[in-house]
C-alpha positions in Angstrom: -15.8 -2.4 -0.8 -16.6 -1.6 -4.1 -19.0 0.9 -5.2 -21.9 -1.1 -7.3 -22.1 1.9 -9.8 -19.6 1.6 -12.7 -17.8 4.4 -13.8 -16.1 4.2 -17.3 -11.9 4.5 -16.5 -10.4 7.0 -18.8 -8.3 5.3 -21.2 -6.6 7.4 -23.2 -3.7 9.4 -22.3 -5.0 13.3 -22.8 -8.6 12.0 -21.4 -6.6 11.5 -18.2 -4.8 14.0 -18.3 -7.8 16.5 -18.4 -9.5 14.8 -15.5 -6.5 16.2 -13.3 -6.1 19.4 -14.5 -9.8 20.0 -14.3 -9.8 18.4 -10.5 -6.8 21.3 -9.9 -9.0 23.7 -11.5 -12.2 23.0 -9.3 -9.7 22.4 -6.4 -8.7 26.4 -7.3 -12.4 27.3 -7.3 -13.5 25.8 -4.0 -10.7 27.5 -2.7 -12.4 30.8 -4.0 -15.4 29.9 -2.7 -14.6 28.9 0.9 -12.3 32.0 1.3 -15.2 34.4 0.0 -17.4 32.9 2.5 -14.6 33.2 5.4 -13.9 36.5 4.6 -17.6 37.8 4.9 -17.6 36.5 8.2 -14.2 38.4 8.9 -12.1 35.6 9.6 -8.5 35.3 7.8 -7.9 32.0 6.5 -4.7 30.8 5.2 -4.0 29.1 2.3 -3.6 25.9 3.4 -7.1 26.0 5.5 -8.8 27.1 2.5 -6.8 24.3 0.2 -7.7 21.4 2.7 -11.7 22.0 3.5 -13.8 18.6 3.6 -14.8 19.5 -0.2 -11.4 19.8 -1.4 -10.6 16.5 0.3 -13.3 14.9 -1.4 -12.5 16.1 -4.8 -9.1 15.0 -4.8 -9.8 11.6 -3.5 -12.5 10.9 -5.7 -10.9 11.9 -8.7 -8.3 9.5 -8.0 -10.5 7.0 -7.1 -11.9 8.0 -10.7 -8.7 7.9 -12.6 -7.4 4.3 -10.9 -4.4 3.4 -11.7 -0.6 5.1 -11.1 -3.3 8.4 -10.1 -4.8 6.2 -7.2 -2.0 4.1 -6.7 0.5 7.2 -6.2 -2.4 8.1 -3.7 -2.2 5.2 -1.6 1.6 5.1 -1.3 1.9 8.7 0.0 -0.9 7.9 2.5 1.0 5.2 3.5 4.8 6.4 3.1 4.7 9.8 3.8 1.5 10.0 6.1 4.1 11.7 8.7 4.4 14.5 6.5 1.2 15.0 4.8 -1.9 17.2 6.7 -4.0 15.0 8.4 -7.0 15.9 6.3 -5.1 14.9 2.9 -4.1 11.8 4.8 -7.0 10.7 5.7 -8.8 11.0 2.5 -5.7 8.9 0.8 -5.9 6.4 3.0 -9.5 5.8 1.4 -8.2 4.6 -2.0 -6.1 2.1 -0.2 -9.7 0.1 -0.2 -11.9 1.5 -2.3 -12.4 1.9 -6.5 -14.8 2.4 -8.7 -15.6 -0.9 -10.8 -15.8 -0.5 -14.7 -19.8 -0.5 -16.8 -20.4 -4.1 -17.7 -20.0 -2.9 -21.5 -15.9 -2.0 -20.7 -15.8 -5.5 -18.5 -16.8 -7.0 -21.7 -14.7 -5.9 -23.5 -11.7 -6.5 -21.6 -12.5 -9.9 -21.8 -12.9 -10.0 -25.7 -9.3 -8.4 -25.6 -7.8 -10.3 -23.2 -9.4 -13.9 -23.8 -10.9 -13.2 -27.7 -14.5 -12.8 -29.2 -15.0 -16.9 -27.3 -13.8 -15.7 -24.2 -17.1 -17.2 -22.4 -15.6 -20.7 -23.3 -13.2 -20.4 -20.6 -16.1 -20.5 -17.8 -19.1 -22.1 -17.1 -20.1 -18.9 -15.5 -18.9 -15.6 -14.8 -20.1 -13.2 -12.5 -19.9 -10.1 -13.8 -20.6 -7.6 -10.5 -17.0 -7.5 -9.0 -15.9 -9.0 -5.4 -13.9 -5.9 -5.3 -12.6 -2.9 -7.6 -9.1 -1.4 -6.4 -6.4 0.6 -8.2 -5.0 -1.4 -10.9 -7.7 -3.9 -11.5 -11.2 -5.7 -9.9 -11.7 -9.2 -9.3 -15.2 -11.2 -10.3 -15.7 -15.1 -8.8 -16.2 -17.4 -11.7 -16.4 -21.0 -12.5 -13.7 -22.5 -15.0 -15.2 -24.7 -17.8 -13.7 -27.8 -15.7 -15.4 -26.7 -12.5 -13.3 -25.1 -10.3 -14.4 -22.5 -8.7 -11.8 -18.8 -9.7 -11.4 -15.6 -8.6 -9.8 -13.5 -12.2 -8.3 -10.6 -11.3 -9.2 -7.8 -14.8 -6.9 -4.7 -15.1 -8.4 -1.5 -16.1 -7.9 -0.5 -19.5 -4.6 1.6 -20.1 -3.9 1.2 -16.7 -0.7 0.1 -17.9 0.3 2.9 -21.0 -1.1 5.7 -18.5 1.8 4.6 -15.4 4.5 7.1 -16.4 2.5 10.0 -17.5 -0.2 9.6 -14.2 2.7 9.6 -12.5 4.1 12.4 -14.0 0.2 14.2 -13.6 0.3 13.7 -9.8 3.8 15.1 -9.2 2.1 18.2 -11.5 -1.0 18.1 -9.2 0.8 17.8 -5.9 3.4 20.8 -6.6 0.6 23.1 -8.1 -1.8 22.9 -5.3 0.5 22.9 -2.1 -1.3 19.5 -1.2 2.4 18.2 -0.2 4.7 21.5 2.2 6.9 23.0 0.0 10.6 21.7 0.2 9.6 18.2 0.6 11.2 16.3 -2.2 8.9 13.6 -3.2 10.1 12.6 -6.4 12.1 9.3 -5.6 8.7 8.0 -4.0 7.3 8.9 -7.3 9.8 7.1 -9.3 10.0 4.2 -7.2 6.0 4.4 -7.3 6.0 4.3 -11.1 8.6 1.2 -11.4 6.3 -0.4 -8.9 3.5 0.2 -10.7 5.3 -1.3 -14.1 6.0 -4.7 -12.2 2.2 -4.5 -10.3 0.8 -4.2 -13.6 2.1 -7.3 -15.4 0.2 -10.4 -14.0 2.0 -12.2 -16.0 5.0 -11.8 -13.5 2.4 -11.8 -10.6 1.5 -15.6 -11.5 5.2 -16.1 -10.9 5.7 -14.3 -8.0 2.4 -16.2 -6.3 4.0 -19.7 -7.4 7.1 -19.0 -5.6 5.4 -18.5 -2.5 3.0 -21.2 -2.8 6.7 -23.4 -3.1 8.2 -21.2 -0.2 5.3 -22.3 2.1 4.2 -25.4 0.7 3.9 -28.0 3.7 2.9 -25.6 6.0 -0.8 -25.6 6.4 -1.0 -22.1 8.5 -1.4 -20.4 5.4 -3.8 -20.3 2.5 -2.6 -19.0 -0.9 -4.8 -19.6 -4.3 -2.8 -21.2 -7.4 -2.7 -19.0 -10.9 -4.3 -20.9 -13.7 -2.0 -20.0 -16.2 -4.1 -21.7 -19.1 -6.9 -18.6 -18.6 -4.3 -15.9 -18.0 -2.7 -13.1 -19.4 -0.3 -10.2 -18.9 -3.5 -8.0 -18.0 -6.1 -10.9 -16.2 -5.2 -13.4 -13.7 -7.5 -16.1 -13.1 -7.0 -18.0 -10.0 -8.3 -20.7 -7.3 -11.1 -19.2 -5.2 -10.5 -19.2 -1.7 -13.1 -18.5 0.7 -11.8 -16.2 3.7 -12.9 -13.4 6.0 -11.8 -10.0 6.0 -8.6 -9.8 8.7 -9.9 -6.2 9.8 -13.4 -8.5 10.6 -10.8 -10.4 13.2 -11.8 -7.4 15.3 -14.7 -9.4 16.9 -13.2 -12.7 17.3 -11.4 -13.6 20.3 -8.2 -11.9 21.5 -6.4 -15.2 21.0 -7.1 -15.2 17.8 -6.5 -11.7 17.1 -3.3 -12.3 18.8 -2.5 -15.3 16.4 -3.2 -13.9 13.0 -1.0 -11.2 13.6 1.4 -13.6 15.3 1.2 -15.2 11.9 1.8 -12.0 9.7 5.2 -11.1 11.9 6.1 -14.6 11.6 6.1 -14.5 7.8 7.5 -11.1 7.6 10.7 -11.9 8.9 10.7 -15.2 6.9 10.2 -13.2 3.3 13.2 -10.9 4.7 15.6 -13.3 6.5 15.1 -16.7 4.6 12.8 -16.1 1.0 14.9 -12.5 0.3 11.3 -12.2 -1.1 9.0 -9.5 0.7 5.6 -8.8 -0.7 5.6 -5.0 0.4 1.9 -4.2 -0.1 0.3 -4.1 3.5 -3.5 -3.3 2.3 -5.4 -5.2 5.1 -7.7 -6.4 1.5 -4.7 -8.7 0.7 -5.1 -10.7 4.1 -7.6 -12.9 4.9 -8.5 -16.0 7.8 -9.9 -18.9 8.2 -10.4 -19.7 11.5 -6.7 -20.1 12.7 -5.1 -20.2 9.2 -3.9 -17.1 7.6 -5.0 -16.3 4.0 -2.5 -14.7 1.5 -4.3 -12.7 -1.6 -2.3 -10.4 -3.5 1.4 -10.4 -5.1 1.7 -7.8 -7.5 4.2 -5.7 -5.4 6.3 -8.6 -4.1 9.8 -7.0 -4.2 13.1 -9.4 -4.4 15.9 -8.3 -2.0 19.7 -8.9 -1.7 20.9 -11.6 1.2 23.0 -8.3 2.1 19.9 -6.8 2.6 18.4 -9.0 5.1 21.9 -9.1 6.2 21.6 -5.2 7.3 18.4 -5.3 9.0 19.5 -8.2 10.8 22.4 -6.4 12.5 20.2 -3.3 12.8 17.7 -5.2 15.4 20.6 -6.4 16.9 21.7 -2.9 17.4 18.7 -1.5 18.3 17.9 -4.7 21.5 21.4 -4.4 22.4 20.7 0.0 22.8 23.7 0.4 20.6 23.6 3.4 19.0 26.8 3.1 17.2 26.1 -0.1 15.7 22.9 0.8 14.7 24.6 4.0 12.8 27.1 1.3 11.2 24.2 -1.1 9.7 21.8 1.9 8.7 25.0 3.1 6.4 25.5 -0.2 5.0 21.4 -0.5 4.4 21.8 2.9 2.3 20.7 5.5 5.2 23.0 8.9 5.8 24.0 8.8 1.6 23.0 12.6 1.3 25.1 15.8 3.3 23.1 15.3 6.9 24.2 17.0 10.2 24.8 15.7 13.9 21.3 16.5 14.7 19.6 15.0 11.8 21.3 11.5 12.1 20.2 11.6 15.4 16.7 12.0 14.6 17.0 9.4 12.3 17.9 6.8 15.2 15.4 8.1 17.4 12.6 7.3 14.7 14.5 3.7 14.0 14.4 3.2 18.2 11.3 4.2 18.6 9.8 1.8 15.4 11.9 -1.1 17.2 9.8 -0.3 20.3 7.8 -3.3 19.9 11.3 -5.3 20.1 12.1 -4.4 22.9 10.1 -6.9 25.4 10.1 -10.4 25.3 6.8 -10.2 26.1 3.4 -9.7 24.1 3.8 -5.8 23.1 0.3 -4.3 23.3 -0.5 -2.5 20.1 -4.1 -1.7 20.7 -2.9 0.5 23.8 0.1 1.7 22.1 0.3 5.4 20.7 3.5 4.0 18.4 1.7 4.7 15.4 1.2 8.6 16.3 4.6 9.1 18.0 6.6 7.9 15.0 3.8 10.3 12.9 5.2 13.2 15.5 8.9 12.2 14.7 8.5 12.0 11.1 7.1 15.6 10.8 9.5 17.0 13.3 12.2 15.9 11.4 10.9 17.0 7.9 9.0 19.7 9.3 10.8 21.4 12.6 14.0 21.0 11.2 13.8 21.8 7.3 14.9 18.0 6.7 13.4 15.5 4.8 15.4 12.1 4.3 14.4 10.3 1.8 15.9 6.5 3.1 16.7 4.0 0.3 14.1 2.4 -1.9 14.2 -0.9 -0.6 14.3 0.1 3.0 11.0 2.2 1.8 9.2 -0.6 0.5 9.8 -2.6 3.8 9.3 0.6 6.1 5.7 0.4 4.2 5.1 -3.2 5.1 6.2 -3.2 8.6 4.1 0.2 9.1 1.5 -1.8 7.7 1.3 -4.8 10.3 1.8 -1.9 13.2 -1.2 0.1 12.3 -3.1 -3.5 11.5 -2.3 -4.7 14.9 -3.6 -1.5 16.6 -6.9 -1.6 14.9 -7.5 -5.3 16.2 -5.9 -4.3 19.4 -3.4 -7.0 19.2 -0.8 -8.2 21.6 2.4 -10.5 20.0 5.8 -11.3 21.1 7.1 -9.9 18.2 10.9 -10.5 19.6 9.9 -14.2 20.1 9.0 -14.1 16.3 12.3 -12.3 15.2 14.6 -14.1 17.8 15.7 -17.2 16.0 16.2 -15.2 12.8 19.2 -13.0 15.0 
């Protein structure tokens, strides 16, 4: 949901800059304040109960709401990636961002356009809405009608979304070391870096136009999913104009039937394993605002973090299920080396954990029957496992970048199928790809 109140996004590279350190400054003072307050009534806080109070949470997370971009995006990859490690308060307040944003002031909007499409931009549409559908990290989308007719949906980046990626990045790696919001020893950076390069390829529609006709070939013929078309003629490398299509919100599939439920997700396990087994062509971004339905057919938004992967690749994970249905811990140890796991000095113990967490994510493999997600507590237990091996014993394993990316996805369609209380046959869907 977007918030109808437009906030102007900070363009320019030292504007940015001082909305963080001023957020770490007022950060610092609530800190102050709440510990004043703690100590007159003679309690002892620490330092990470004073840091992580409602307020703080707030400030951080609407300051990166404020800031868009590599800020907000960075935001919504820790809450996804490393929500095992991160304090449940921080995590839950990152986990807004992965929804909401705060749309540009009509004045900015317009002159986007003028930038983007030139003074005449209006001739491109017989009308344009200017109140967003949605505002998110990189961009906001507004319906429109083309001057032929056809009804668009034009996705706008933010001003200097796409100069501000290396040094937000950069900013939040500053932000997240100076206030202790991420426990000390936990080396974040290759999210970061991987989060930056992501953010380069998200940011060029250009390349998202492509991406989006690939899988409209990919899938063409099969009439169970619903993708718009780009209209190149009325885009650029910072606005994508595309076919409207008319779907509901999949998190609104929570009041439909269980059957249906059951059948969109059947639907999004289905095509994962296609983008990884067949297309080598995964579109890692599991934000529950990138899937819609219509009725029985699924709808396909957003593919600005579609990420191409070697057959070897596919070639790895498909060995590793086998592994993990077969209870083959050995094998499983000999295709997470060849995906890019165990690469750093890791003891006994540690590997171990590792293929506990990689057994215990497979859980859902395990049956050839309908797993039942919405009575599952998969999501917390792999939470729990995550932070006992970072946490308990000093370890954190960062796992290769394209295993990340995937990890994300897959994490995605677990916590999505919990929310809408779900019950697939996911070995069913990943059984004719072993």
């Amino acid at each position: 949901m977007s918030n109808d109140k437009g906030h102007k996004v900070p363009g320019h590279r030292l504007a940015r800059i001082g909305h963080l350190a001023s957020l770490a400054t007022r950060v610092a003072g609530g800190m102050l304040g709440e510990g004043a307050r703690q100590w007159s009534r003679g309690q002892r806080p620490s330092a990470r109960d004073l840091l992580l109070t409602p307020a703080n949470a707030r400030r951080v997370g609407d300051q990166l709401a404020r800031l868009r971009g590599a800020a907000m995006k960075v935001g919504q990859l820790l809450s996804m990636d490393a929500g095992d490690l991160l304090p449940p308060e921080l995590a839950d307040i990152l986990a807004r961002l992965r929804a909401e944003g705060t749309p540009m002031p009509a004045s900015q909007l317009a002159q986007v356009l003028k930038h983007e499409l030139g003074e005449d931009w209006q001739r491109h549409f017989s009308h344009f809405e200017f109140r967003p559908m949605a505002a998110a990290s990189i961009g906001q989308v507004h319906q429109a009608w083309a001057d032929d007719g056809e009804h668009l949906a034009v996705k706008i980046q933010y001003p200097g979304i796409a100069g501000s990626i290396d040094s937000d990045v950069s900013n939040v790696a500053t932000l997240l070391r100076i206030s202790g919001l991420v426990p000390e020893g936990v080396n974040y950076q290759q999210l970061l870096d991987e989060a930056r390069q992501q953010l380069h390829a998200e940011a060029d529609y250009v390349l998202e136009a492509r991406q989006l006709e690939r899988f409209n070939q990919l899938l063409a013929g099969d009439e169970r999913f619903i993708l718009p078309r780009a209209r190149t003629d009325i885009s650029t490398e910072r606005l994508l104009a595309m076919s409207f299509v008319d779907g509901k919100p999949v998190e609104s599939l929570g009041n439909e039937p269980l059957e249906r439920r059951n059948h969109i997700m059947a639907l999004l396990f289905e095509l994962l394993f296609r983008e990884l087994f067949e297309f080598n062509l995964v579109q890692t971004d599991p934000n529950f605002a990138n899937f819609q339905y219509q009725d029985e057919r699924l709808v396909l938004l957003d593919f600005g973090a579609t990420r191409e992967y070697a057959p070897s690749f596919g070639d790895g994970y498909r060995r590793l299920f086998c592994a993990a249905l077969d209870h083959n811990e050995q094998a499983m140890t000999a295709a997470l080396t060849d995906i890019g796991f165990f690469s750093q000095q890791i003891i006994p113990e540690q590997k171990q954990a590792i293929i506990h967490m990689v057994q215990l994510a497979c859980e859902p493999l395990q049956q050839n029957a309908p797993f039942d997600f919405g009575n599952s507590t998969l999501a917390q237990q792999l939470r729990d496992a995550g932070t006992a091996i970072s946490m308990q014993q000093n370890y954190w394993h960062s796992p290769p970048a394209d295993a990340l990316f995937l990890h994300r996805k897959i994490g995605g369609l677990y916590l999505l199928a919990a929310r809408l209380g779900a019950k697939v046959n996911v070995r069913q869907q990943l059984q004719s790809w072993l």
